[in-house]
N, CA and C atoms as an extended XYZ file, in Angstrom:
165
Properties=species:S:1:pos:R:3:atomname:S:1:resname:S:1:resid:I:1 pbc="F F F"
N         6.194        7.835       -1.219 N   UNK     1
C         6.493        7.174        0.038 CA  UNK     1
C         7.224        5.883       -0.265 C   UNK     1
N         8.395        5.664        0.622 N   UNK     2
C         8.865        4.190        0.044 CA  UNK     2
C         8.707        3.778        1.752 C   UNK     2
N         8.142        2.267        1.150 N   UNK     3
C         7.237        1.407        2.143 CA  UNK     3
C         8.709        0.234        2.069 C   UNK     3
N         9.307        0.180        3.356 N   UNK     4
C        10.231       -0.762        3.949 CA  UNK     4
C         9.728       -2.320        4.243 C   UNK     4
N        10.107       -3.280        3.911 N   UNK     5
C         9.550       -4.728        3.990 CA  UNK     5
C        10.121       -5.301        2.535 C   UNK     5
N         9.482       -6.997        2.910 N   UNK     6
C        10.371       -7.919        1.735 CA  UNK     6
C         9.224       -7.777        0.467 C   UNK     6
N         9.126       -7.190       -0.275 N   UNK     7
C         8.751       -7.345       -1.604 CA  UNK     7
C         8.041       -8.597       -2.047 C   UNK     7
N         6.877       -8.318       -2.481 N   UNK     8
C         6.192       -7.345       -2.625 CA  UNK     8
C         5.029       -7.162       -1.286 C   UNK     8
N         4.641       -5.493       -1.245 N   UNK     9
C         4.055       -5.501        0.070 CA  UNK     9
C         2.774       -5.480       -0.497 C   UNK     9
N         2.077       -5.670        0.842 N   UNK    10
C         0.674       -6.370        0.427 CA  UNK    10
C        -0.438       -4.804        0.920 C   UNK    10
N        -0.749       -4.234       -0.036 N   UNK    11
C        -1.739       -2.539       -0.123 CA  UNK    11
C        -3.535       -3.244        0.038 C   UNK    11
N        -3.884       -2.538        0.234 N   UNK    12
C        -5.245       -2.316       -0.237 CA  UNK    12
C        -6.135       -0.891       -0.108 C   UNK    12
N        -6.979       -1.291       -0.771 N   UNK    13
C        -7.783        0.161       -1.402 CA  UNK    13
C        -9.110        0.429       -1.075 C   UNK    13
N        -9.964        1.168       -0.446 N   UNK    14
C       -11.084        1.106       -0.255 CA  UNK    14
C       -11.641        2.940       -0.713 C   UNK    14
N       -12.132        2.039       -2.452 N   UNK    15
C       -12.645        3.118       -3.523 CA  UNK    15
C       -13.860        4.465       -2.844 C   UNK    15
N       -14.625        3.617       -1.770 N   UNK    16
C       -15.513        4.410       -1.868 CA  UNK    16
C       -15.225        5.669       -0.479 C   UNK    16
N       -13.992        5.410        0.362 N   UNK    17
C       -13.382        6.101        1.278 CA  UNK    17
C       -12.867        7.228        0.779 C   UNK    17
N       -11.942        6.554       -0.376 N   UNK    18
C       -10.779        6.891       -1.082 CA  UNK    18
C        -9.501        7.159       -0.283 C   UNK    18
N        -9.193        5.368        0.482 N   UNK    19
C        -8.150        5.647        1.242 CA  UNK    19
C        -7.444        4.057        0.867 C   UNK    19
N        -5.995        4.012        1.271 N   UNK    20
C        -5.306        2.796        0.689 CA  UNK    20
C        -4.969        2.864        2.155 C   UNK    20
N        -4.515        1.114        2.361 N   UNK    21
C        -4.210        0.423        3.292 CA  UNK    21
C        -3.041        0.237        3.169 C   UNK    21
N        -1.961        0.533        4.000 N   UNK    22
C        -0.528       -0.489        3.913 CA  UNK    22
C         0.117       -0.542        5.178 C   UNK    22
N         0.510       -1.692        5.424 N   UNK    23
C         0.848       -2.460        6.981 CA  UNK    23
C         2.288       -1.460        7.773 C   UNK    23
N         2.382       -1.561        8.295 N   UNK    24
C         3.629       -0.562        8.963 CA  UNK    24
C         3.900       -1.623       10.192 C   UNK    24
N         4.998       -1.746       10.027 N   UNK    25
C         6.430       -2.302       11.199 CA  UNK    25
C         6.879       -1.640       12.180 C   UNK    25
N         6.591       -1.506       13.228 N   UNK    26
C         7.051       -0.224       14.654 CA  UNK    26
C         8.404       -1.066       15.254 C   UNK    26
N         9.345       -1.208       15.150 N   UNK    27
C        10.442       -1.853       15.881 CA  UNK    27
C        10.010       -2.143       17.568 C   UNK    27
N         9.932       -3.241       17.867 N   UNK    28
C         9.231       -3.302       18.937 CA  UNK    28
C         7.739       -3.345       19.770 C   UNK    28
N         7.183       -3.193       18.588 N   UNK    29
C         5.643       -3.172       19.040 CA  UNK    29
C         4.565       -3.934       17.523 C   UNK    29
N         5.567       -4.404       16.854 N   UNK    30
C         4.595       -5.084       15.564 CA  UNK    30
C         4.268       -4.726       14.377 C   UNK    30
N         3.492       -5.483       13.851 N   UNK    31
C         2.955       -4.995       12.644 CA  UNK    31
C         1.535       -4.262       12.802 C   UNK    31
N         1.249       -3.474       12.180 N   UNK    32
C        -0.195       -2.999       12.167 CA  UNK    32
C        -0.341       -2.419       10.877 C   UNK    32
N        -1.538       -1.863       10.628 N   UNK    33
C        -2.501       -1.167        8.654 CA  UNK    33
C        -2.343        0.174        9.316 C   UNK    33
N        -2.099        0.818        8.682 N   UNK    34
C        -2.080        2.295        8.496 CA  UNK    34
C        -3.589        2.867        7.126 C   UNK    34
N        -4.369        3.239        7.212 N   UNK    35
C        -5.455        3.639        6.343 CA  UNK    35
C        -4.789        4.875        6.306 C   UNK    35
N        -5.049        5.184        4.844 N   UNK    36
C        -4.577        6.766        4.291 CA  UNK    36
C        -5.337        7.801        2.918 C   UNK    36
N        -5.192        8.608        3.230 N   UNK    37
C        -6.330        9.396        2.168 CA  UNK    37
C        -5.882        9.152        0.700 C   UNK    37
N        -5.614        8.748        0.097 N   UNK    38
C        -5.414        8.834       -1.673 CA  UNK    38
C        -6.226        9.509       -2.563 C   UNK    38
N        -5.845        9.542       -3.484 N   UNK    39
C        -6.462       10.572       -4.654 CA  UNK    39
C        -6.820        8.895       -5.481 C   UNK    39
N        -7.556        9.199       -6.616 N   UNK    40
C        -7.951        8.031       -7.778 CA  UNK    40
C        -6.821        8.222       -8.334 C   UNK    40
N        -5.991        8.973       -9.100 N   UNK    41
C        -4.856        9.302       -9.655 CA  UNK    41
C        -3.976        8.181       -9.784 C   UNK    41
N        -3.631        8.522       -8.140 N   UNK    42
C        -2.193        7.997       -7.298 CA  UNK    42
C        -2.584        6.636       -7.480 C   UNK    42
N        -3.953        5.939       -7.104 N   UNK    43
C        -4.347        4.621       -7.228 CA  UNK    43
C        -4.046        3.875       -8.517 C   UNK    43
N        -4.305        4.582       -9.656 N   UNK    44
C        -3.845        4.377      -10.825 CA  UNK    44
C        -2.645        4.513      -11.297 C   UNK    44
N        -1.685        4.973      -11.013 N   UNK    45
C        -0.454        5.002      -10.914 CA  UNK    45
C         0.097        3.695      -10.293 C   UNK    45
N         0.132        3.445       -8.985 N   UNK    46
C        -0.035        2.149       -8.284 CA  UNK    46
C        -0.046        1.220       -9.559 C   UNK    46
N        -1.030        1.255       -9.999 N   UNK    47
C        -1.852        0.049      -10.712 CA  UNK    47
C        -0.837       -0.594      -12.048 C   UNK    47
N        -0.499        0.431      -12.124 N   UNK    48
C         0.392        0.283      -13.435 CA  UNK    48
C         2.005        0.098      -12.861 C   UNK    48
N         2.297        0.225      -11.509 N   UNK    49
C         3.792       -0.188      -11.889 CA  UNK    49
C         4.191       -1.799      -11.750 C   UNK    49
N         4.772       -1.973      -11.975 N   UNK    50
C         5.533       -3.548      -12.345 CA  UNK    50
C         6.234       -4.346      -11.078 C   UNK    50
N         5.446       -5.138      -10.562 N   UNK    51
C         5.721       -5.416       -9.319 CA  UNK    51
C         6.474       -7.089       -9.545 C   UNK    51
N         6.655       -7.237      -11.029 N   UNK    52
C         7.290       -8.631      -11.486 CA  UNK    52
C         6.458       -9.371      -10.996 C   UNK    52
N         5.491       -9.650      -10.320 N   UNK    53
C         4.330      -10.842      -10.369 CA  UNK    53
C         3.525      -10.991      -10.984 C   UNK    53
N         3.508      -10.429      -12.427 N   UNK    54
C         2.561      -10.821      -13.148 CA  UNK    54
C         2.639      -11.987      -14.121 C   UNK    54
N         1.079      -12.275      -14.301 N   UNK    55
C         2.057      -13.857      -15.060 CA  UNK    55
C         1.390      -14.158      -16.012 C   UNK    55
């Protein structure tokens, strides 16, 4: 999925659901969280890519 917005976007994870959070933009009606099913996998994947803010 590629997630539209200014870099870097702000996710979250809730392990014991096993669902990730990420905000969604409706043209005209705002921002709002979208909750979504994930695998542990995919979370770990996530985890490891390089979002250049590390320091």
């Amino acid at each position: 999925v590629r997630v539209i917005g200014i870099p870097p976007i702000p996710i979250g994870f809730d392990h014991e659901k096993g669902t990730v959070f990420l905000p969604y933009t409706k043209p005209c009606h705002g921002t709002s969280v979208v909750e979504l099913p994930i695998d542990e996998e995919e979370v770990e994947k996530i985890r490891k890519l390089d979002t250049g803010n590390k320091k």
